[in-house]
C-alpha positions, 0 to 999 in steps of 0.5 A: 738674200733671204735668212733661211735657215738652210742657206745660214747653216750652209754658210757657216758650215763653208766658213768654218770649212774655210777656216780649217783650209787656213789653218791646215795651210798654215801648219804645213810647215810645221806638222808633218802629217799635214805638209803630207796631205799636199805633198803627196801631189805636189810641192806647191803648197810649201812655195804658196807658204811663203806668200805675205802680204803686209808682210803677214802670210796669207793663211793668217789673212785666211783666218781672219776673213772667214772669222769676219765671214761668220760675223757676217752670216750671223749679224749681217747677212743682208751685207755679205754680198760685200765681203764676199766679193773682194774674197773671190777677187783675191782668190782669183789672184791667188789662182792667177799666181800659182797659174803662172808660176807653173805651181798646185796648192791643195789648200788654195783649191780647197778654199778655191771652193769654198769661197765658189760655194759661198759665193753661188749661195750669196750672190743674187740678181740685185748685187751681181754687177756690184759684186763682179765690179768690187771683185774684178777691182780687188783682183788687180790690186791685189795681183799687183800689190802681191807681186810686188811683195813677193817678187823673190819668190815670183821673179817678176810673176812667173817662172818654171815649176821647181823640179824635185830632186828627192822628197820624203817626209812631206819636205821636198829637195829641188834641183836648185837646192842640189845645183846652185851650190855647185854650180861653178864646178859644174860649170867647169866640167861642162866647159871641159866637154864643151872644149874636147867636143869644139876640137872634135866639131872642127876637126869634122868639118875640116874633113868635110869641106877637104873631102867635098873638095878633093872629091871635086878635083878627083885627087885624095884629101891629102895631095890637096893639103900638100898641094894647097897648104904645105907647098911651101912648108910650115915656118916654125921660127927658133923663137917660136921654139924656145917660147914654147920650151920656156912656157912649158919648163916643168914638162921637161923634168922627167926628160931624159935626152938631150936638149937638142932632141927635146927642141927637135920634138918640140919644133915638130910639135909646133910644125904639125900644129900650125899645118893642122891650123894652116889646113883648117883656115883652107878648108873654111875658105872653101865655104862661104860664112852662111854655109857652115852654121854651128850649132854647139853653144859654149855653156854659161853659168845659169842666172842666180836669183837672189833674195835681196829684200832686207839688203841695204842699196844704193842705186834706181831699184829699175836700173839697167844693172843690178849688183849683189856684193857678197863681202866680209869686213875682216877681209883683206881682199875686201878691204882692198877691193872697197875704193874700186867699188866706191869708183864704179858706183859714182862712175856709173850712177844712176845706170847701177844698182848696188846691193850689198849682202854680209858674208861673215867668214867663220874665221873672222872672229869680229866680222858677224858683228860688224856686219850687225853694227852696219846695219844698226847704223842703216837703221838711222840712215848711215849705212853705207857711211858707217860701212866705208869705216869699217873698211878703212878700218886697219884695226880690230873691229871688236864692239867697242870700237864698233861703238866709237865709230859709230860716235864718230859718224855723230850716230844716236849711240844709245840706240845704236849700242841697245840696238847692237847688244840686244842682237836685233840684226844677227837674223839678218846677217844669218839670212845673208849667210843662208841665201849665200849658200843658195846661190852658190857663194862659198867666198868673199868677195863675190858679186853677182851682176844681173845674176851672173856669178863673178868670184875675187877681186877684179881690177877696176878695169875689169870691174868697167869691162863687167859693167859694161857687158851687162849694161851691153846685154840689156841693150843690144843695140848699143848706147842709150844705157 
């Protein structure tokens, strides 16, 4: 490239061009009038952001190659074909991210040109093919490596758009923020109308198959059912009668007849019933199983994505299965819990990943620290060993006694106690608290088993049903887990 003047004074005018997209990038968190430049357009620049890398954020990355980049331009320009190119390789992976999440950055387009117009004022026959070859390599490792940092925010690279909810003031409410919370109580109102509309769907093609029927036979619907379905009456035992009566004891409180009129009324309750039923199974007779599709789906709760990066687990990071225990050490039900927990985690090693997350009740007055405690402990390799004390433990966790433990596992208790009292780890445990909150967990334990939601203690049978449902959805086909 030839130092004319012109071309020296475009480059430094793009670098520090450069250097302010950066900066800007970086105060859109901070300064409102700026997170409004992007946010009148978009949300993307708040979830672009959170991007690290060696865990740094990006923009301060940006920083520091356009400060190299003016370097260059004044004490290396026959060079700069170098810098350059690895630039454009990682913007390009930039793109290639936001792409496919579905997501606008501002900022990243602005410097998006910037690093274009650098490169058409660089680039030359002589270095072309060097430079598509260096840029071309640090695009892939770079994709890679930057994936693989951010896979919380990425979900594996790609994922929708997050849809806004309410916007003002350059921040931005999406509709995961609004839903994930109350997601279970959502859940149950859909499957309330899920149930009324199920009943409704039946009873439709009950009719319809009865209908088409008796239209072929040239009788009404109802001489068909007394013809092929009550000829000889509906049974209803006294059994069946009284099951019902007992099962239903605080109904009867405002009854004012006799108990012989109530059984009387319950018994043809129990007939109309089992001749509704006795007349639904008929009609779906009169229909070959591939006639009739339903198309009505019972609703699930959606997968809840957690943020898992500063967790302790144990377990393949690919295993089939992964879960996310939310608990509390004061918690009795914990406690209780915690020898099953120990069960399923060896039965099923090597197929599970178990990753456990603090969820410190208010109420607990020793729980938060605690939770710190283990942490220190996994600081020295001792995590989950130091976790089975605290669970065994029937006495109050208050810091002394965290510190005897900690003796007792033959721990570095001079580090563990500055490590402990200088609160290092409380950031974490209020992470924790944080991304409980986001994902909708109100209560311990909870566990989140390849992201769908299970609330309380299940027995270890229920526990093997839950495992092995999930390690089933992996494989459809059944075996090889």
């Amino acid at each position: 490239m030839q130092d004319k003047p012109y071309r020296k004074g475009a480059l430094l005018g793009l670098g520090f061009l450069g250097i302010l997209a950066a900066v800007l990038s970086g105060l859109e968190a901070h300064v409102p009038w700026v997170a409004s430049l992007c946010a009148g357009f978009t949300s993307g620049c708040q979830e672009t952001a959170q991007f690290t890398w060696l865990h740094l954020p990006l923009w301060t990355w940006g920083i520091g190659f356009y400060v190299l980049f003016l370097i260059f331009v004044l004490r290396f320009p026959q060079q700069m074909h170098w810098l350059v190119a690895p630039g454009v390789g990682v913007e390009m992976s930039l793109i290639w991210i936001m792409v496919t999440m579905g997501i606008l950055c501002v900022f990243c387009l602005v410097n998006l040109v910037v690093i274009f117009l650098i490169l058409a004022l660089v680039i030359n026959r002589d270095n072309v093919w060097q430079s598509a070859s260096v840029g071309l390599f640090f695009l892939l490792v770079f994709n890679a490596w930057l994936l693989r940092e951010n896979a919380a925010l990425t979900h594996g690279g790609v994922h929708e758009k997050p849809r806004v909810a309410a916007q003002g003031k350059g921040q931005a409410i999406t509709f995961q923020e609004l839903e994930v919370p109350v997601a279970s109580r959502l859940l149950e109102l859909e499957q309330e109308a899920y149930e009324l509309k199920k009943e409704r769907l039946d009873s439709l093609i009950t009719e319809m198959l009865l209908q088409e029927e008796a239209d072929r036979r040239g009788i009404t619907i109802q001489e068909l059912v007394r013809r092929e379905v009550l000829s000889e009456g509906v049974p209803v035992s006294e059994a069946d009668v009284m099951e019902y009566y007992e099962e239903n004891k605080g109904r009867w409180t405002d009854w004012r007849g006799s108990q012989e009129q109530l059984l009387n009324r319950i018994r043809a309750h129990l007939r109309n019933q089992k001749a509704y039923e006795m007349a639904r199974l008929y009609a779906r007779s009169l229909a070959e199983e591939d006639e009739v599709k339903i198309y009505l789906q019972e609703p699930r709760l959606a997968r809840v994505q957690v943020n898992i990066e500063h967790n302790f687990s144990t377990g393949p990071e690919d295993a089939p299965v992964t879960v996310v225990e939310f608990s509390d050490y004061e918690c009795p039900v914990c406690r209780n819990t915690h020898e099953n927990i120990r069960r399923i985690r060896e039965k099923y090693q090597g197929q599970i990943r178990w990753v456990f997350k603090d969820y410190p009740l208010r109420q607990h007055r020793w729980a938060a620290r605690a939770a710190e405690a283990a942490r220190c402990a996994g600081d020295q390799g001792k995590f989950w060993e130091y976790q089975h004390m605290l669970y065994s433990s029937r006495e109050e966790l208050h810091p002394e006694r965290l510190k005897a433990y900690a003796e007792q596992l033959g721990l570095d208790t001079e580090r563990f106690e500055d490590c402990l009292d200088s609160g290092k780890q409380a950031q974490w445990v209020q992470q924790d608290r944080e991304d409980a909150r986001m994902s909708g967990v109100s209560s311990t334990p909870t566990y989140i088993i390849n992201g769908h939601t299970f609330r309380g203690a299940p027995t270890l049978e229920r526990f093997i049903e839950m495992i092995e449902a999930a390690l089933e959805e992996k494989d459809p086909r059944g075996g090889g887990h």
